[in-house]
KETI-996886 format. One record per residue (C-alpha): residue number from 1; y negated, x negated, z. Coordinates in pm, 1 decimal. Each point is the difference from the previous one (the first is absolute). Example, Ala and Ser with C-alpha at 12.3 -4.5 7.8 and 13.67 -1.06 7.14 Angstrom:
REM KETI-996886
<site k="1" c2="450.0" c1="-1230.0" c3="780.0"/>
<site k="2" c2="-344.0" c1="-137.0" c3="-66.0"/>
END
This chain:
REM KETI-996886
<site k="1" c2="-10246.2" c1="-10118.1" c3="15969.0"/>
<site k="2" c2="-31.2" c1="-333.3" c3="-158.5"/>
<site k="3" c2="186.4" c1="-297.1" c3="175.8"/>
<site k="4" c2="-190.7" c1="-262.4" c3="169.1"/>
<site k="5" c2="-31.2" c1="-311.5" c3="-167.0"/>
<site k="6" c2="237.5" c1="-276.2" c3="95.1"/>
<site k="7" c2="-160.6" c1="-297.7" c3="164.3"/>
<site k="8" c2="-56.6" c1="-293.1" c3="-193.5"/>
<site k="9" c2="300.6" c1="-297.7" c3="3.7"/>
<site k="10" c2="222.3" c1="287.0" c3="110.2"/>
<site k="11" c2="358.2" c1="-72.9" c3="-171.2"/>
<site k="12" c2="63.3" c1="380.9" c3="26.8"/>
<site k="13" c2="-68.3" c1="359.8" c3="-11.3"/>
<site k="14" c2="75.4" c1="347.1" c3="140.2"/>
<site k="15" c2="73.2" c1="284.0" c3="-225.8"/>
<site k="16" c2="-128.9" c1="369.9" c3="65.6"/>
<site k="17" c2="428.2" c1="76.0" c3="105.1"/>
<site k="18" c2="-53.0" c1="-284.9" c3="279.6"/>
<site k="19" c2="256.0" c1="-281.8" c3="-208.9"/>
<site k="20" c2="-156.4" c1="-305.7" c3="-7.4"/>
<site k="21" c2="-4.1" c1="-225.5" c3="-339.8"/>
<site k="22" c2="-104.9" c1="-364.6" c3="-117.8"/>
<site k="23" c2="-299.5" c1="8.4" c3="-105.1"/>
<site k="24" c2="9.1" c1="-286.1" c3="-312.4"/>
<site k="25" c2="-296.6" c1="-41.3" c3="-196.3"/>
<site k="26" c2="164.9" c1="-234.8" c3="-235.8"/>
<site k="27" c2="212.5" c1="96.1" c3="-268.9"/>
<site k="28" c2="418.6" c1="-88.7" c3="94.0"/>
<site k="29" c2="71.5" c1="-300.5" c3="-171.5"/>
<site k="30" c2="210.7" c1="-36.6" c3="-328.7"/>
<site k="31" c2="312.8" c1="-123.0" c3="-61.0"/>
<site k="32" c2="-22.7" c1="-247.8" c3="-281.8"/>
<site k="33" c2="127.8" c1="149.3" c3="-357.3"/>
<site k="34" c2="256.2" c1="-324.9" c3="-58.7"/>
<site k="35" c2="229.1" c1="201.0" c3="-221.6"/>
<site k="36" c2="-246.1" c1="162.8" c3="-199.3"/>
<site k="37" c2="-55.1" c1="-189.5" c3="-388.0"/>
<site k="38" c2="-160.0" c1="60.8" c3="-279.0"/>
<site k="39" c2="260.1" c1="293.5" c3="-124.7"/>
<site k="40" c2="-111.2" c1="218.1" c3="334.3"/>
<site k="41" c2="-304.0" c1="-44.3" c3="-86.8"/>
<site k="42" c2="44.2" c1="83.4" c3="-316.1"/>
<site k="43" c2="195.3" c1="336.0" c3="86.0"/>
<site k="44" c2="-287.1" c1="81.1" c3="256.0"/>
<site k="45" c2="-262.9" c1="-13.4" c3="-257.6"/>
<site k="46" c2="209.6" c1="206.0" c3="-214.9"/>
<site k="47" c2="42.5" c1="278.3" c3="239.9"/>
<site k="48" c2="-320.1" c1="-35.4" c3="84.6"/>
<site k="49" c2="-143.2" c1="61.8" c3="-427.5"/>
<site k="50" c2="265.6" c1="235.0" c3="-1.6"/>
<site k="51" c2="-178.2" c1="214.5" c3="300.6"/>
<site k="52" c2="-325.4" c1="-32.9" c3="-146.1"/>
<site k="53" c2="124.4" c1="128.8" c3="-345.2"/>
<site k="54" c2="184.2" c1="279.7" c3="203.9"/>
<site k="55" c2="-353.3" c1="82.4" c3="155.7"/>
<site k="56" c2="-192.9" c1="-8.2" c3="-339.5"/>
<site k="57" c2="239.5" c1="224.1" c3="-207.8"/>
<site k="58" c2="-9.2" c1="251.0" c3="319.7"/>
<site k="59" c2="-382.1" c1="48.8" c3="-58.8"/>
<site k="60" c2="-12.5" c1="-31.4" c3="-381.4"/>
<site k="61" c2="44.1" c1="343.8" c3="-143.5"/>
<site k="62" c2="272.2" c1="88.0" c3="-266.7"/>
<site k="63" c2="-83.1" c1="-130.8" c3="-362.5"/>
<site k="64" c2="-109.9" c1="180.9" c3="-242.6"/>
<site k="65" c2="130.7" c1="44.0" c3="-343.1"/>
<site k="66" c2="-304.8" c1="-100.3" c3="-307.0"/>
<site k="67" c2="212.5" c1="216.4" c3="-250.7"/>
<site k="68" c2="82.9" c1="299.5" c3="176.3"/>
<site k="69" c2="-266.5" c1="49.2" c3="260.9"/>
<site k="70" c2="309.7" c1="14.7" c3="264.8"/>
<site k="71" c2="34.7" c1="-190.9" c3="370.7"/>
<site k="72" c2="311.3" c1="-156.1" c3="48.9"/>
<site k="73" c2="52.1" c1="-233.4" c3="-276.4"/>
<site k="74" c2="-140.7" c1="-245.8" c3="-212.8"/>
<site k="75" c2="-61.4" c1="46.2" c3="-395.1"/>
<site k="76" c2="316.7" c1="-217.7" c3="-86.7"/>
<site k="77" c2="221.9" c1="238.9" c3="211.7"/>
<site k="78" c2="-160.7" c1="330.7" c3="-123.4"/>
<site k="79" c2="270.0" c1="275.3" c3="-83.6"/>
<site k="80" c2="-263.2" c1="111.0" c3="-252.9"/>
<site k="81" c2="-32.1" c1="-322.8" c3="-163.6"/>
<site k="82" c2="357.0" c1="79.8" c3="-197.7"/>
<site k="83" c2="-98.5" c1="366.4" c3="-118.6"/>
<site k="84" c2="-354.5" c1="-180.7" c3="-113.3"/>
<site k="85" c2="149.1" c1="-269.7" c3="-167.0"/>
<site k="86" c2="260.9" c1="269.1" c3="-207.1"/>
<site k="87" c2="-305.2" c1="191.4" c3="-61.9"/>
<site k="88" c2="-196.4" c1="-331.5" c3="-169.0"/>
<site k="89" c2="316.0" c1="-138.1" c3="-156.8"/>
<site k="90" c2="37.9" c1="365.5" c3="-181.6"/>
<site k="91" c2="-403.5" c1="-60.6" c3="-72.7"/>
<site k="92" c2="61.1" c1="-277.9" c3="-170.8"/>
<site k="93" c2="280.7" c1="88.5" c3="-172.6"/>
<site k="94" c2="-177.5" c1="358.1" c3="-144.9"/>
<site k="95" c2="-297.0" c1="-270.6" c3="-104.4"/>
<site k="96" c2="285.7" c1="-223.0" c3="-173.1"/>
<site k="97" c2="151.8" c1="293.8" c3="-183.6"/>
<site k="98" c2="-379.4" c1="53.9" c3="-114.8"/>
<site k="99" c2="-105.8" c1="-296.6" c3="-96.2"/>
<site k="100" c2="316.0" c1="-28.9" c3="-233.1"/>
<site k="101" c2="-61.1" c1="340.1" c3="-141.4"/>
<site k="102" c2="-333.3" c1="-87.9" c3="-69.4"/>
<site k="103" c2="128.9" c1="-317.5" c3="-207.7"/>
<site k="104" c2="229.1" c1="190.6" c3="-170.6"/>
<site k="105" c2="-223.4" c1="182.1" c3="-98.0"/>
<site k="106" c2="-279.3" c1="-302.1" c3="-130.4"/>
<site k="107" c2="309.6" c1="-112.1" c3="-147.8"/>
<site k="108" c2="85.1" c1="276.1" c3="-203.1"/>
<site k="109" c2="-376.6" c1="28.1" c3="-129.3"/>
<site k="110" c2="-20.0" c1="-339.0" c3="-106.3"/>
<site k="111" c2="349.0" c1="44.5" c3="-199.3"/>
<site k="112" c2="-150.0" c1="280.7" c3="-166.5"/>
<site k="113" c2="-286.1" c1="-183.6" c3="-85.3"/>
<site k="114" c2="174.6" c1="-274.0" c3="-111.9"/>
<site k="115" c2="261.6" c1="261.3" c3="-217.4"/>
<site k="116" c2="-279.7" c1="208.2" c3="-146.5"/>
<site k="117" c2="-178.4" c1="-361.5" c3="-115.1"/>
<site k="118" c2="293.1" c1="-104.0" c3="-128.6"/>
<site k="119" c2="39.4" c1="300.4" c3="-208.9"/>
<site k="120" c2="-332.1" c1="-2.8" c3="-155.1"/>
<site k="121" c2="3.7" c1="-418.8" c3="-80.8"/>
<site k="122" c2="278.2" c1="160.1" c3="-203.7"/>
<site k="123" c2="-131.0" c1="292.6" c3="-135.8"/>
<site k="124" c2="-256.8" c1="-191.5" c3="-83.3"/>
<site k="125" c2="218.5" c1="-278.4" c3="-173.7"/>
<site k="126" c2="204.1" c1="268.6" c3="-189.2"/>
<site k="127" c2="-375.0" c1="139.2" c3="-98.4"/>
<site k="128" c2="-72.9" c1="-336.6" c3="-106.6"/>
<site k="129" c2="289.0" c1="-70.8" c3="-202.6"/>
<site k="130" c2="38.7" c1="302.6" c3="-169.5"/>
<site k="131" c2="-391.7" c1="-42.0" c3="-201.8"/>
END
């Protein structure tokens, strides 16, 4: 059963084991903070960011990598990142290898071009100088 109500202006009150206690509606006062400057404060905010990032990170889930798909990590830390990036620098290099045996091969047209028109401006000249 609920205890009675203390009377009003009473300075104390009886707990349900029989002690009795002060009964204080006002908060105990305060010691002045003379010693504290602006560096506690400081360190108190700190902590006190420090917490609050504590509490965020708790309730964020794990990343979540955009190149592999993966939770954990973070695209500039994925272990696939260094097989991908052997994989595109071989790419390149097969489309390099092309490229130049594609100019080669331009090349190589153009100097037979250039030999067979060569060879006929001179048949032609001998032709020429022969009449």
């Amino acid at each position: 059963m609920d205890a009675p109500a203390p009377p009003q202006g009473a300075t104390t009150t009886t707990n349900p084991d029989g002690t009795t206690v002060p009964m204080n509606p006002q908060a105990p006062p305060v010691a002045p903070m003379y010693g504290a400057g602006p560096m506690d404060q400081f360190s108190i905010a700190i902590n006190a960011m420090e917490v609050a990032l504590a509490n965020i990170k708790a309730r964020r889930p794990p990343p979540t990598c955009w190149k592999c798909g993966k939770p954990g990590h973070i695209a500039r830390a994925c272990p696939d990142k260094e097989k991908k990036d052997k994989e595109k620098e071989e790419k390149e290099k097969k489309m390099l290898e092309k490229e130049r045996e594609r100019r080669k091969k331009k090349n190589l047209k153009r100097k037979e071009k250039r030999k067979a028109k060569a060879e006929k401006e001179k048949n032609q000249d001998e032709e020429g100088g022969q009449e």
